[in-house]
C-alpha positions as CSV (number, residue, x, y, z in Angstrom):
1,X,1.3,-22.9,-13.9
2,X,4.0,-20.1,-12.8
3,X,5.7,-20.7,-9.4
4,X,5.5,-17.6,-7.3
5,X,8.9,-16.1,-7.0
6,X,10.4,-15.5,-3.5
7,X,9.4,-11.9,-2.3
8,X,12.5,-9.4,-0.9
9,X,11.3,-7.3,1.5
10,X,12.3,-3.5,1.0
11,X,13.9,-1.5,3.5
12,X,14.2,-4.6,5.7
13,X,16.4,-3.1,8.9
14,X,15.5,0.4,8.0
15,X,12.0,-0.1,8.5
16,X,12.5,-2.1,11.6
17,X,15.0,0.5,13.1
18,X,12.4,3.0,12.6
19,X,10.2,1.4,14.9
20,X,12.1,1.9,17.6
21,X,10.9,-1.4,19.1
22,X,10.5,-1.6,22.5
23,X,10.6,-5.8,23.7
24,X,7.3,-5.9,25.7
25,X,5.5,-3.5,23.2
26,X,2.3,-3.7,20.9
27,X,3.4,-3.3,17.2
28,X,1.1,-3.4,14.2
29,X,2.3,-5.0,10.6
30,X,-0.2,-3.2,7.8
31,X,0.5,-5.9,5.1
32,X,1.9,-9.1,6.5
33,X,3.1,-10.2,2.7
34,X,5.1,-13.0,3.6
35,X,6.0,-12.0,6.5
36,X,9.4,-10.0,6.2
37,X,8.9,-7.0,8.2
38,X,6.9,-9.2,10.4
39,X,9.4,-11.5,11.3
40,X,12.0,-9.1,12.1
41,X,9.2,-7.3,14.4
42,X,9.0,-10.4,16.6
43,X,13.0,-10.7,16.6
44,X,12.9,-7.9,18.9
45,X,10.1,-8.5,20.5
46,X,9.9,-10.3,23.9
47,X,7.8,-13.0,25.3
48,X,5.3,-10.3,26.3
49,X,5.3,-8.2,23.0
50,X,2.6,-8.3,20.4
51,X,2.3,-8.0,16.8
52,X,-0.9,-7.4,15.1
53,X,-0.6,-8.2,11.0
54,X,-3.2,-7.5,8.7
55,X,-3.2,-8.7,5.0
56,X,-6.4,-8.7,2.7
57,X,-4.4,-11.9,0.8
58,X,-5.9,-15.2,2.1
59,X,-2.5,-16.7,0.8
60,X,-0.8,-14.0,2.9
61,X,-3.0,-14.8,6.2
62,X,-1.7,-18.8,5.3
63,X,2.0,-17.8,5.0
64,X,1.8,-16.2,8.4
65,X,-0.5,-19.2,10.7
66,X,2.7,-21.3,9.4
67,X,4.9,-19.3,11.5
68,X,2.6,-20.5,15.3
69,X,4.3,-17.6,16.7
70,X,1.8,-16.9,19.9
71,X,2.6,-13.2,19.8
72,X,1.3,-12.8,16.1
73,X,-2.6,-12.2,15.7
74,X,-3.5,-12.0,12.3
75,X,-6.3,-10.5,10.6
76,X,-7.7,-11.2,7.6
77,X,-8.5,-7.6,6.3
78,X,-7.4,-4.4,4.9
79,X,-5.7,-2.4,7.0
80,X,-8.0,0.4,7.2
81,X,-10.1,-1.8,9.4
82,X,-7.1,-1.2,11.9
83,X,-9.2,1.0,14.4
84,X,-12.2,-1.2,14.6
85,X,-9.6,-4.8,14.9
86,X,-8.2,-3.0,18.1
87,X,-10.7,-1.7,19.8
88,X,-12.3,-5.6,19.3
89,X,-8.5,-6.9,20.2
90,X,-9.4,-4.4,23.7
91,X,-6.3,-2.7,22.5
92,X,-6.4,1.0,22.8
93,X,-3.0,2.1,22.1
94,X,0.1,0.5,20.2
95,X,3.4,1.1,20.0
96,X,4.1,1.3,16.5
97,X,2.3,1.0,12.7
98,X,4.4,0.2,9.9
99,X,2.6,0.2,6.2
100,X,4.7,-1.3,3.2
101,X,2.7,-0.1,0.4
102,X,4.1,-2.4,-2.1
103,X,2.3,-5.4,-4.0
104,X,4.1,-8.8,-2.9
105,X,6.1,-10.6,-5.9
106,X,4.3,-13.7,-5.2
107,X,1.2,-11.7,-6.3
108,X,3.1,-10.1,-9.3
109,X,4.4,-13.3,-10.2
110,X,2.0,-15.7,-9.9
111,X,0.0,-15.9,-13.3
112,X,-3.6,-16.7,-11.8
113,X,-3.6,-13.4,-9.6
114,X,-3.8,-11.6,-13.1
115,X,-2.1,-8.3,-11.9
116,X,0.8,-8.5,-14.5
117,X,1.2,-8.4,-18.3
118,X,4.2,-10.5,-18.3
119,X,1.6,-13.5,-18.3
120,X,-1.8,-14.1,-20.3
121,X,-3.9,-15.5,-17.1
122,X,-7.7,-14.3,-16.3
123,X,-8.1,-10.8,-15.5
124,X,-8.3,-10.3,-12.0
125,X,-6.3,-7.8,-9.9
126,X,-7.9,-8.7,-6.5
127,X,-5.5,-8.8,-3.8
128,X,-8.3,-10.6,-1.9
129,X,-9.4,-13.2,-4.4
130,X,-12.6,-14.0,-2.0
131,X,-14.2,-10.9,-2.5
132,X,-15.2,-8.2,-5.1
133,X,-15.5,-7.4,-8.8
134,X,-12.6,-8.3,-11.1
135,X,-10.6,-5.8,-13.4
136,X,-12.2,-7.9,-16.4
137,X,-15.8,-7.3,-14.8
138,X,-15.3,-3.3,-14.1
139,X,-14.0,-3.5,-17.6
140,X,-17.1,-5.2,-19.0
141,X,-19.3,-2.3,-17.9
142,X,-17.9,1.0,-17.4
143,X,-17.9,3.0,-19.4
144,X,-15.2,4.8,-21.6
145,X,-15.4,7.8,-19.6
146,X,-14.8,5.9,-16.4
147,X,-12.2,4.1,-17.7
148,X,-10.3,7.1,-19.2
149,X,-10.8,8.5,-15.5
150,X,-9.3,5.6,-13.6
151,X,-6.2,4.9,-16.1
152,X,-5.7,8.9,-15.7
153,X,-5.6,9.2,-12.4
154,X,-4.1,6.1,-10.9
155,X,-1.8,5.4,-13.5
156,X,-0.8,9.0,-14.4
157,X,-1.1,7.7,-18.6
158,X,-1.3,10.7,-21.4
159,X,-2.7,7.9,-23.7
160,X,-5.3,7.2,-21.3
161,X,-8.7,8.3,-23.5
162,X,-6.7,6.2,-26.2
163,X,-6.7,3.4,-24.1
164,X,-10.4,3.1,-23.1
165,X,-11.7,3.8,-26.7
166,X,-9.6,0.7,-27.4
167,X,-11.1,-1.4,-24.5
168,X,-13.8,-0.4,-25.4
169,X,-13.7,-0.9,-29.2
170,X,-12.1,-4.4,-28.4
171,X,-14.9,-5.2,-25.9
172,X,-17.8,-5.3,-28.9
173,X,-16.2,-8.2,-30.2
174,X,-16.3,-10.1,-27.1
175,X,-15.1,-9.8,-23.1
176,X,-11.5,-8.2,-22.7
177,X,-10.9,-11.1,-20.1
178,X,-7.3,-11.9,-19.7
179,X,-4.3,-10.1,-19.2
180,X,-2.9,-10.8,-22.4
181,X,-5.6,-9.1,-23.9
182,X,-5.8,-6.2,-22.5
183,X,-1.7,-5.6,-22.8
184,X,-1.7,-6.2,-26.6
185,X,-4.8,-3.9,-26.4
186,X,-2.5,-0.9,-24.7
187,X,0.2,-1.5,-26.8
188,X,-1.4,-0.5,-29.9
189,X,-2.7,2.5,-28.1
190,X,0.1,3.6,-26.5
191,X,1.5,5.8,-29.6
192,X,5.1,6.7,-27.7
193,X,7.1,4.6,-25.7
194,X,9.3,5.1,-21.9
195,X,12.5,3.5,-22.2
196,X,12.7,0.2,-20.1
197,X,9.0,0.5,-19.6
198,X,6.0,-1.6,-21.4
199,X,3.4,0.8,-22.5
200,X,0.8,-1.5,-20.6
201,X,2.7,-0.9,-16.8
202,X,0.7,2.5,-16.4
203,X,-2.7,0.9,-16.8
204,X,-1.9,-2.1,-15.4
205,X,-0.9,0.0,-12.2
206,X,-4.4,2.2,-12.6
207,X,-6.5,-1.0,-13.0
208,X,-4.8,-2.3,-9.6
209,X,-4.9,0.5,-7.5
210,X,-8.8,1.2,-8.4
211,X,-10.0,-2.5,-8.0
212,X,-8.0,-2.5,-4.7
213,X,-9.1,1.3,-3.8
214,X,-5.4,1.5,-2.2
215,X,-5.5,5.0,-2.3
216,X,-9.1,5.4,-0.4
217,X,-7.5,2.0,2.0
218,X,-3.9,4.4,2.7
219,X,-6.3,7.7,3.2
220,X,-9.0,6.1,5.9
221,X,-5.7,4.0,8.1
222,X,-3.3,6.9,8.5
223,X,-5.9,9.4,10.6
224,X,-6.7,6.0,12.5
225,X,-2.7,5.0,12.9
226,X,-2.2,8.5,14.8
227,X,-5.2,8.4,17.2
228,X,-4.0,4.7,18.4
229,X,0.0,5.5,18.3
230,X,0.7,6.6,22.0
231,X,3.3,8.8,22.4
232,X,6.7,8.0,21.3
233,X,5.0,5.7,19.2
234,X,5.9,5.6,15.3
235,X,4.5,5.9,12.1
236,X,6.7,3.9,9.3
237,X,5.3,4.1,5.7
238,X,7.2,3.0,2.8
239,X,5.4,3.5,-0.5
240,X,6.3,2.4,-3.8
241,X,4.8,5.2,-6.6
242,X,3.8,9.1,-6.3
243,X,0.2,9.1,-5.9
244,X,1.3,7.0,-2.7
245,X,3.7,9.1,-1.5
246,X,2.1,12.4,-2.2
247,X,-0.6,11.3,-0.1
248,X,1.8,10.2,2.9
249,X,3.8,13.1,2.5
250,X,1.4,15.8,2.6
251,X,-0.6,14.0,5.8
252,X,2.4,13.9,7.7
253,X,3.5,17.4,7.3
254,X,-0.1,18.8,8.0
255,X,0.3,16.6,11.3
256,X,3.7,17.7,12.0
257,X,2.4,21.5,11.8
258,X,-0.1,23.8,14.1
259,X,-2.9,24.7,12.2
260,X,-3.0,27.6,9.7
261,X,-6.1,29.7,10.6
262,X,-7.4,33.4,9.2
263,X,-4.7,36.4,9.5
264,X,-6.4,39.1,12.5
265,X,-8.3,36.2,14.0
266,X,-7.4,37.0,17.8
267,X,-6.9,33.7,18.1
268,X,-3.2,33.2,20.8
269,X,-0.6,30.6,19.3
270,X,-0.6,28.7,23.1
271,X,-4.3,28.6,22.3
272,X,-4.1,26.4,19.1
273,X,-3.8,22.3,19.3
274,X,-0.4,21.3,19.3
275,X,0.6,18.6,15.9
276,X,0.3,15.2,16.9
277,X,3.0,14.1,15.2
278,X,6.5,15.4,14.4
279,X,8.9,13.9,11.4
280,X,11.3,12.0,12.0
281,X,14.6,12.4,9.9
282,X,13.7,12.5,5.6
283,X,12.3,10.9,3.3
284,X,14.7,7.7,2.8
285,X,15.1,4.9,-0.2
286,X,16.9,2.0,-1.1
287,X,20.5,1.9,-1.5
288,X,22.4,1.4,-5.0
289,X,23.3,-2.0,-3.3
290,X,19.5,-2.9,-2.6
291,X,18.4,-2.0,-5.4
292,X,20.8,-4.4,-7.5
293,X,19.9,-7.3,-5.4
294,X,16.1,-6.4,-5.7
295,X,15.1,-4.0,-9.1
296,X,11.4,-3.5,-7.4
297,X,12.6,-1.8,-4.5
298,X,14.0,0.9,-7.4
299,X,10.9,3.7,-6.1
300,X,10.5,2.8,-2.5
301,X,10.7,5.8,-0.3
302,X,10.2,5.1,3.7
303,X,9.0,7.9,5.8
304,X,8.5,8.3,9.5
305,X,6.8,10.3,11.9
306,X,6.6,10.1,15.7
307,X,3.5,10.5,18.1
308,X,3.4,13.6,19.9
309,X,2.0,14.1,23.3
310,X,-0.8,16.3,22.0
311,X,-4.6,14.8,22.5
312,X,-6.8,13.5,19.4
């Protein structure tokens, strides 16, 4: 069985610093992991701070009980659920959201999760192994349609109609059930090859990101991080590919800018709701330095906005 490798957290003090914690303040951890951003959190927090961590891993929510830190509540969910977990915590404002995108390496690397093709291990891809369908049950049904739409647009793959007729050639002679099958599967579909890249890391990546809807997850919590941010609070996100990013990116300009409305509408500016949020500094990654000690953290990029006074 493969021993999980120890995970790095990216953008460690960056993050943190971004924060701007405050000792006595309410903080919220998006994806405990195991527990790197959440640990520093409480470093700067006082006796009367809080931290609020949310991780849909049951081996995550473990990692963090271990720690018995009384300030940490930790909830075993995705962190979309983060307006409904406050409002039942009686919290109505925090201090401070941060969101690390990223998959943990213990998750990459442990061969039963089945989210990497460096291992043959059952087909899985949850990141909360007590709920939901498997990869290698979605893969049993859909169809090749579906599965040419999901390798498409969550793993950005030319080859991605290929791919599914393979799957789905493959599948008449029996379930396409492990990891190892479905990466030799993508290789012989995959007609061209990226340098330093296996021609199965794009649908590997679409196969994650659909089973774990982590792009519907990051669209519902960002609205719900601004409406419980007070002001001065921050917004820390740090994603890890472009679908991500683009996503982050685009919500926090729109939230950093008044809205756009029809030319001649006789409308004032002073009339219009002011953005609830403004950006903070750019868009900022890993250092050549970081990224040598850690390859992963290769295409982080953190960004940051602040709560603005401006109502809901």
């Amino acid at each position: 069985m493969n021993t999980p490798h120890h995970h790095v957290t990216v953008l460690l003090d960056e993050a943190v610093d971004a924060l701007a914690i405050r000792g006595d303040g309410v903080y919220v951890d998006g994806t405990f992991g195991r527990g790197g951003h959440s640990r520093a959190v409480l470093a700067r927090l006082g006796a009367e701070g809080r931290l609020i961590a949310f991780d849909r891993d049951p081996a995550a929510i473990e990692a963090g009980q271990a720690l018995g830190d009384p300030r940490l509540t930790l909830v075993h969910a995705p962190f979309s659920d983060l307006d409904e977990t406050l409002a039942r915590l009686g919290l109505e404002r925090v201090d401070g959201v941060l969101l690390d995108l990223g998959v943990s390496s213990p998750q990459l690397d442990d061969a039963a999760r089945g989210m990497s093709f460096r291992f043959d291990a059952p087909l899985d891809m949850r990141m909360d192994t007590s709920r939901g369908q498997t990869a290698a049950e979605w893969l049993a049904e859909a169809s090749v349609g579906e599965i040419t739409e999901v390798i498409r647009d969550y793993g950005e793959e030319r080859f991605a109609y290929a791919v599914a007729k393979a799957i789905a050639a493959a599948r008449t002679g029996g379930a396409v059930a492990t990891t190892g099958q479905l990466a030799a599967i993508v290789e012989k579909a995959v007609r061209t090859r990226e340098p330093g890249q296996h021609p199965a890391t794009r649908t590997f990546q679409a196969l994650r990101i659909f089973i774990n809807q982590e792009l519907e997850e990051l669209s519902r919590v960002l609205p719900a991080c601004v409406a419980r941010l007070r002001a001065g609070g921050r917004l820390v996100v740090i994603s890890f590919h472009s679908l991500e990013d683009r996503i982050v990116k685009r919500f926090m300009r729109d939230e950093s800018r008044p809205p756009v409305l029809p030319r001649r509408l006789p409308v004032r500016a002073a009339d219009l709701p002011a953005p609830r949020l403004k950006q903070v500094g750019r868009a900022l990654r890993p250092g050549e330095t970081e990224v040598a000690a850690n390859p992963r953290a290769r295409s982080a990029v953190m960004r940051v906005a602040e709560r603005t006074g401006a109502t809901p």
